[in-house]
C-alpha positions as CSV (number, residue, x, y, z in Angstrom):
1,X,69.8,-144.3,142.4
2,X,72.0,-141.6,141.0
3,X,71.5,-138.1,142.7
4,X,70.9,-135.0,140.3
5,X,70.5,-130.8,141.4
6,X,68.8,-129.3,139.1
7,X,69.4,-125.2,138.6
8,X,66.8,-123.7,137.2
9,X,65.5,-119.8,135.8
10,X,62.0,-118.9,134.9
11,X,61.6,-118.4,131.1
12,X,59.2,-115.3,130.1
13,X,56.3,-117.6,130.1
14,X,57.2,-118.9,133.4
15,X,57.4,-115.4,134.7
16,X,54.0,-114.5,133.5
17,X,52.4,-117.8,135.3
18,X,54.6,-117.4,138.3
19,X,51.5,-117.8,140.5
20,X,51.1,-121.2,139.3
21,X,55.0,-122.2,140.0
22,X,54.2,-124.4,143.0
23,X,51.2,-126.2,141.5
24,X,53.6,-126.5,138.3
25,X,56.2,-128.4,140.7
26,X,53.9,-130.6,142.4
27,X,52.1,-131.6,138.4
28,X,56.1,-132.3,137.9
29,X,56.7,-134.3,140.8
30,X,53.6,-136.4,140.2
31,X,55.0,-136.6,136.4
32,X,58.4,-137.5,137.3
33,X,57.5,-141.2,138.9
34,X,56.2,-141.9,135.7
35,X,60.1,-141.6,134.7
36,X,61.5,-143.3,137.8
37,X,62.6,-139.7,139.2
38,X,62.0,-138.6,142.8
39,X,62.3,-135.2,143.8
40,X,64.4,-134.7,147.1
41,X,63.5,-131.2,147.8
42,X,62.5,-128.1,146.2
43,X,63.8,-124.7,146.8
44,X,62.8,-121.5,145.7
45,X,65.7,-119.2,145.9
46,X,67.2,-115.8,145.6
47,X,70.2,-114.9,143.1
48,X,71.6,-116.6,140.1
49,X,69.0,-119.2,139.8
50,X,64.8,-119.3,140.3
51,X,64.7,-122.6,141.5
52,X,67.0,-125.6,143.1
53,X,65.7,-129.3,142.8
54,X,67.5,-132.7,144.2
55,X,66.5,-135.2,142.3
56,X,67.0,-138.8,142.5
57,X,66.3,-141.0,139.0
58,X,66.4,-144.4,138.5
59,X,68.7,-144.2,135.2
60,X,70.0,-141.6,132.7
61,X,67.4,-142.2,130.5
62,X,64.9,-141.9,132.6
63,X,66.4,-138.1,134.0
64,X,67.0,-137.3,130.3
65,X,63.5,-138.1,129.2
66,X,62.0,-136.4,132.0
67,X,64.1,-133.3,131.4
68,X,62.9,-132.9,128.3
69,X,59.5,-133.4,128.6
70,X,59.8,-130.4,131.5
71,X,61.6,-128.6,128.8
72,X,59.1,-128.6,126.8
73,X,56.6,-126.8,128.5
74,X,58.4,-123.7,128.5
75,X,58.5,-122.4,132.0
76,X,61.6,-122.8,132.8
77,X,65.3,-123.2,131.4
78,X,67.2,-125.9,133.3
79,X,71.2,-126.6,133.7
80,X,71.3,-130.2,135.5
81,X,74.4,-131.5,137.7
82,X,75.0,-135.1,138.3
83,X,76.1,-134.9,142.1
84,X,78.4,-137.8,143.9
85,X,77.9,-138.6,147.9
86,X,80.9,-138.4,149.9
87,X,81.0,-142.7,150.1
88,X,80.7,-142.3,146.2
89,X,83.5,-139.8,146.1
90,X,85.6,-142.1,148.5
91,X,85.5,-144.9,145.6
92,X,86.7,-142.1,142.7
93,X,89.7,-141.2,144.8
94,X,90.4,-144.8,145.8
95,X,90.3,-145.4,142.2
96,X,93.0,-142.9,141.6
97,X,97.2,-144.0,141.3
């Protein structure tokens, strides 16, 4: 399964509902093995970004559908990072000339 972090900043809306932000991540979690995507961890967090998720998904089209349908509901804006293992890494560099 490929790994994904997912960075994420409250939109206005999600602001305004921010009590709700946990029950919104559990509904998401439940939603997301409907997509083939497990969620790793979750992390509320201070600076730059609202939110920090590791994700695992099944396939691309799976994380891509999922992201959008998240998307969509408007409480949050999401930049998502396809993240390599260090054994993964190991076979990129061995790749290399």
């Amino acid at each position: 399964m490929a790994t994904y972090i997912c960075l994420m900043n409250f939109t206005d809306q999600g602001a305004r509902a921010i009590k709700e932000t946990v029950l919104r991540s559990e509904a998401a979690q439940k939603a997301g093995k409907e997509y083939g995507v497990t969620f790793k961890s979750v992390h509320w967090t201070q600076g730059a970004y609202d939110i920090v998720i590791e994700l695992e998904a099944k396939d691309e089209a799976g994380m891509m559908a999922f992201g959008m349908a998240m998307a969509s509901l408007g409480f949050v804006r999401t930049q998502t990072l396809r993240a390599y293992n260090a054994s993964e890494t190991k076979a990129f560099i061995a790749k290399m000339p």
